[in-house]
C-alpha positions as CSV (number, residue, x, y, z in Angstrom):
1,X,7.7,-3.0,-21.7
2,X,9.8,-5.9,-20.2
3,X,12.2,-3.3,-18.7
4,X,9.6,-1.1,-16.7
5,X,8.0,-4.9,-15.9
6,X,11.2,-6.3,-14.1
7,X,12.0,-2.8,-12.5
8,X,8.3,-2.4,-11.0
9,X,8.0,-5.8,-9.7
10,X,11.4,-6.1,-8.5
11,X,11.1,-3.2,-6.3
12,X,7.3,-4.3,-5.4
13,X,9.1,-7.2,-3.6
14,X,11.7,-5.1,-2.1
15,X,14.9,-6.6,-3.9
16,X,18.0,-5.2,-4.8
17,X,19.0,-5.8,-9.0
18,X,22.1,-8.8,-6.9
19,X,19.8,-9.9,-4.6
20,X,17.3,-11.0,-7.8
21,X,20.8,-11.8,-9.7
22,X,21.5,-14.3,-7.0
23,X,17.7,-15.9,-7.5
24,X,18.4,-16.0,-11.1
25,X,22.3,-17.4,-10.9
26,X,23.5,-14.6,-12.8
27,X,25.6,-11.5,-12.5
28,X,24.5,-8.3,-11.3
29,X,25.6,-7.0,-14.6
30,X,23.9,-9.5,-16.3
31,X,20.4,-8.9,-14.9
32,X,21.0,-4.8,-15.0
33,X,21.5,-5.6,-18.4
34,X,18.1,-7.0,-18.9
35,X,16.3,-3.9,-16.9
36,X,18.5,-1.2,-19.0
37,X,16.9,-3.2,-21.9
38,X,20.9,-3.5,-23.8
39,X,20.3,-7.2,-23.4
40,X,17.0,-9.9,-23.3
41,X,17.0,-12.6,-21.0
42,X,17.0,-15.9,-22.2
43,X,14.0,-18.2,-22.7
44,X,14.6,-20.1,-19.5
45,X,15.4,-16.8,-17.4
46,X,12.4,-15.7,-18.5
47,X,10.5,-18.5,-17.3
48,X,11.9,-18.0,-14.2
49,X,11.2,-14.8,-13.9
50,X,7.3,-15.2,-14.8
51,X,7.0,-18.0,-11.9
52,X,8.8,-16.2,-9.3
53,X,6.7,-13.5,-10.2
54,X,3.9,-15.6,-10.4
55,X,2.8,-13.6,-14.2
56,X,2.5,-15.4,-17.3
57,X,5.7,-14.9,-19.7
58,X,3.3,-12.8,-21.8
59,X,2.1,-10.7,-19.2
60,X,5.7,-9.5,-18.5
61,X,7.0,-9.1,-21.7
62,X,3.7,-7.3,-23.4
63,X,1.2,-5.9,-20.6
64,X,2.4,-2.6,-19.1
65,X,1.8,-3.8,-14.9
66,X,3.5,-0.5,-13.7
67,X,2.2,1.9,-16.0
68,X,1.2,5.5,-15.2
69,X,-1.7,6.8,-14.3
70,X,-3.0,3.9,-12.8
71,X,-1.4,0.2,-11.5
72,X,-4.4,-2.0,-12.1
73,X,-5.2,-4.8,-9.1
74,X,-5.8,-8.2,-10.7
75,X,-8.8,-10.1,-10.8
76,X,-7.3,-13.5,-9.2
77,X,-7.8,-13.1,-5.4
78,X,-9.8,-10.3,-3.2
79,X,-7.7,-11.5,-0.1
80,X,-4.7,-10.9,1.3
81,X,-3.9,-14.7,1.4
82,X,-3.5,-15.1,-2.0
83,X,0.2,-15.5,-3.5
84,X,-0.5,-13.9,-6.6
85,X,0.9,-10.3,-7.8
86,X,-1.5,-7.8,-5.6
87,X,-0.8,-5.0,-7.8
88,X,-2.8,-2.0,-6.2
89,X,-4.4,1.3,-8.6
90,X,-2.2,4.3,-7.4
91,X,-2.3,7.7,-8.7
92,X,0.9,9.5,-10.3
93,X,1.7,13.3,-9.9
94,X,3.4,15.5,-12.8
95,X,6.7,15.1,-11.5
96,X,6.3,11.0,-11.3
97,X,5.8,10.7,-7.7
98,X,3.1,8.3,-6.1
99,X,0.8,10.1,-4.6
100,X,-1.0,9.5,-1.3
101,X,-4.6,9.1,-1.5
102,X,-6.7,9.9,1.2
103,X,-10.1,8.0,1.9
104,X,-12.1,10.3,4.2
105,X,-14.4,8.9,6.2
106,X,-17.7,9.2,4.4
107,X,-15.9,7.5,1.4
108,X,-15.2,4.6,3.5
109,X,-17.7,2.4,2.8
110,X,-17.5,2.8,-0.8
111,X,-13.9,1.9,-1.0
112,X,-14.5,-1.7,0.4
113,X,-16.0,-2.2,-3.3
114,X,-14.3,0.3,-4.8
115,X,-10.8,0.0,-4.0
116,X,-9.6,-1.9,-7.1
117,X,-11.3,0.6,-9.2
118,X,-8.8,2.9,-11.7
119,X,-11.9,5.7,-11.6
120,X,-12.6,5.3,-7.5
121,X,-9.2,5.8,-6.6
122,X,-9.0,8.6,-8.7
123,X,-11.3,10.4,-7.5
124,X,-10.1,10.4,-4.2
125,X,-8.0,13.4,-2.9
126,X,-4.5,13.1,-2.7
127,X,-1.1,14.7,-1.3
128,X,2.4,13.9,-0.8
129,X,5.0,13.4,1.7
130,X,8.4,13.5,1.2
131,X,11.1,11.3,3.3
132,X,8.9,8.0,3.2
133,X,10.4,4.1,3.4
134,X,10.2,3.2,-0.1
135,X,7.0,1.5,-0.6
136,X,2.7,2.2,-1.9
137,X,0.8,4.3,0.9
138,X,-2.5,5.4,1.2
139,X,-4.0,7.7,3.9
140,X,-7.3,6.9,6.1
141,X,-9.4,9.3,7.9
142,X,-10.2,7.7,11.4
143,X,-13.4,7.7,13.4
144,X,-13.9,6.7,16.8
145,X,-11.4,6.7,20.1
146,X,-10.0,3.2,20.0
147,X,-6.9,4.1,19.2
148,X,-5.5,6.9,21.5
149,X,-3.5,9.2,20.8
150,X,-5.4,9.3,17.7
151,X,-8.8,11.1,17.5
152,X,-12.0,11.2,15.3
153,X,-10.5,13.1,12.4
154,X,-7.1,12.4,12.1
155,X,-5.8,11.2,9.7
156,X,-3.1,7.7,9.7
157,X,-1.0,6.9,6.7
158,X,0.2,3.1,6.1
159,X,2.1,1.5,4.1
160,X,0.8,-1.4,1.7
161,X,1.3,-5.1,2.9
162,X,1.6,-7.4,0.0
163,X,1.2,-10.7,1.8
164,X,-0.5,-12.2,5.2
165,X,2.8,-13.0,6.1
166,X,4.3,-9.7,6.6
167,X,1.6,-8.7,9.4
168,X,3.6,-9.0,12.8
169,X,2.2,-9.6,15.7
170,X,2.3,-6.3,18.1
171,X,2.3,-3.6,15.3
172,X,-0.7,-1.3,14.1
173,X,-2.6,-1.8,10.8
174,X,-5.6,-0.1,9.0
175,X,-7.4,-3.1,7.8
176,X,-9.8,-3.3,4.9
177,X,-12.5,-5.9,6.1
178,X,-15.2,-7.6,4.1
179,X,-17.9,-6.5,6.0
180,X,-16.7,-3.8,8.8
181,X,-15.4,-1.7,6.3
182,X,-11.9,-0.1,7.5
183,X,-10.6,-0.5,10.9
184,X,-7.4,0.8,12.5
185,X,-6.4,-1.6,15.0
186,X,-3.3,-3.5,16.9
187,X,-2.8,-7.2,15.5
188,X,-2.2,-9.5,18.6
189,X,-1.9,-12.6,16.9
190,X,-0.2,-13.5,13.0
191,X,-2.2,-16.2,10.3
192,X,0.6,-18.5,10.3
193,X,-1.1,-20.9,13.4
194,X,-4.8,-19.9,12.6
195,X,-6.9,-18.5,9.7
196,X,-7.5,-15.9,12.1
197,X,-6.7,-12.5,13.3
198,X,-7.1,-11.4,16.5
199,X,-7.5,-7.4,16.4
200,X,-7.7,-5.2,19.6
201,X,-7.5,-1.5,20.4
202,X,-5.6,0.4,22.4
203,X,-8.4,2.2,24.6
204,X,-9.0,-0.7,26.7
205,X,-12.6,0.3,26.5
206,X,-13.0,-1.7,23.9
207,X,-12.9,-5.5,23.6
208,X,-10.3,-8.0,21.3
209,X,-12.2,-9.3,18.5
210,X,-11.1,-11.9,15.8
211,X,-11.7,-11.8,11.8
212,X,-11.1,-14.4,9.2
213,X,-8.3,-14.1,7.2
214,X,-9.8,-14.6,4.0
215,X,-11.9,-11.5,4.9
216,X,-9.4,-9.3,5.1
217,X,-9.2,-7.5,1.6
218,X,-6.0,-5.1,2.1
219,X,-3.6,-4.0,5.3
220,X,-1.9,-1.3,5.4
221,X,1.3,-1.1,8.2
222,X,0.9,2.2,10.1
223,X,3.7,4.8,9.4
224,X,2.2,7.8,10.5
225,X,-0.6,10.2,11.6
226,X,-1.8,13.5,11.1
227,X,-3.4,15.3,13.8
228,X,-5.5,18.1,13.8
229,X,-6.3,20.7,17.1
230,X,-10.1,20.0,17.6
231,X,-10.9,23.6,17.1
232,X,-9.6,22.8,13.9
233,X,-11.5,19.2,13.2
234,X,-14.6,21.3,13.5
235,X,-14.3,24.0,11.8
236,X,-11.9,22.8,9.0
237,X,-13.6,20.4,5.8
238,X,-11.1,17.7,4.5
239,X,-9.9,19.4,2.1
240,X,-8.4,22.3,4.4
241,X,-7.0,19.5,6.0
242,X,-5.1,18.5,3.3
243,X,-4.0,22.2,2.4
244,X,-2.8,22.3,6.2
245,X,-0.8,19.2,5.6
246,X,1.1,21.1,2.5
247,X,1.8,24.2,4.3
248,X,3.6,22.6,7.2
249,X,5.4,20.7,4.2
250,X,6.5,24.0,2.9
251,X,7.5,25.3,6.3
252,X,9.5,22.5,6.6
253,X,11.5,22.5,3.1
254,X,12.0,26.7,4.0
255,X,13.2,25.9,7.0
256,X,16.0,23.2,5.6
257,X,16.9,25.7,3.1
């Protein structure tokens, strides 16, 4: 259990097994030693462990945090503000790969409440995609023009933000707000000078807006999106969408080969 622990949050924070040796003032060696379970850490490196990762001692020696099927979120915060541990239910496919979940549009609403949910998430549709940054994504179905090129019906994949102070200023987020639901928009300004973001679009139709920070419930960085021909947007459901999405997969891997 402590082995899968240390590995799981370890690469949640993005850290190399030195980099974590170096926070710990050990050998490389010495901590690989502690993931390959062939030794246990000390008392006091497991206390440091537990505070960096801000888990009880118990918690990381006895509760299973990464373990398949689901990653359960816990109960402390519902913000993105909040220091603790955000760790997010995620499906797992037969070969051990995250999967990608897609939230179509008419699910939107429902996954504001429903988003830390084990049964919600899996009951979402899913894919995968292969040659992504290490890191949790999930996949949005968009509505609206705001944010040209992107139409009504594509689809924009992001990557999980762990803490308010990754957003950057300038870069594109699908945001998971209190009330508005799920938004795809530009940030213009970060939450270290306010407890505000200021969000605006990119079809200057539409005006800037701001949002507190402590309603924003999840943000996901924008990797990548999936367009569709419109002929197809109307005659194609979501889930020929997502069997598109695997064919040009395929077509891609038989063309490498």
């Amino acid at each position: 259990m402590l082995r899968s622990n240390l590995k799981y949050l370890r690469e949640k924070k993005n850290l190399t097994q030195s980099e974590l040796a170096q926070i710990l003032e050990v050998s490389r060696s010495t901590y690989a030693n502690y993931e390959k379970e062939q030794s246990d850490p000390p008392a006091s490196q497991l206390l440091k462990l537990a505070q960096f990762y801000k888990v009880s001692t118990d918690e990381l020696m006895t509760k299973d945090i990464g373990a398949p099927l689901f990653r359960k979120t816990p109960e402390a915060s519902d913000s993105i503000l909040s220091d603790s541990i955000r760790v997010l239910p995620i499906t797992i496919s037969a070969n051990q790969n995250p999967n990608i979940e897609l939230v179509p549009a008419k699910a939107i609403a429902g996954y504001v409440t429903g988003m830390r949910e084990a049964s919600f998430i899996s009951e979402l549709p899913r894919f995968y995609l292969p040659k992504l940054p290490e890191g949790t994504y999930r996949a949005f179905e968009i509505e609206g023009d705001s944010m040209p090129p992107i139409q009504e019906g594509y689809i924009v994949v992001g990557r999980f933000v762990e803490h308010a102070r990754d957003l950057k200023s300038g870069q594109r987020y699908i945001l998971v707000l209190r009330d508005k639901g799920v938004v795809f928009k530009k940030v213009i300004s970060e939450l270290e000078s306010s407890k505000k973001l200021i969000l605006a679009s990119d079809n200057t139709e539409y005006l800037p807006y701001s949002v507190a920070a402590k309603d924003v419930l999840e943000a996901w960085e924008f990797k990548a999106f999936i367009g569709f021909p419109d002929k197809l947007d109307m005659n194609y459901i979501l889930l020929d969408k997502l069997d598109l999405i695997q064919q040009q997969i395929a077509l891609l891997n038989f063309a490498k080969a």
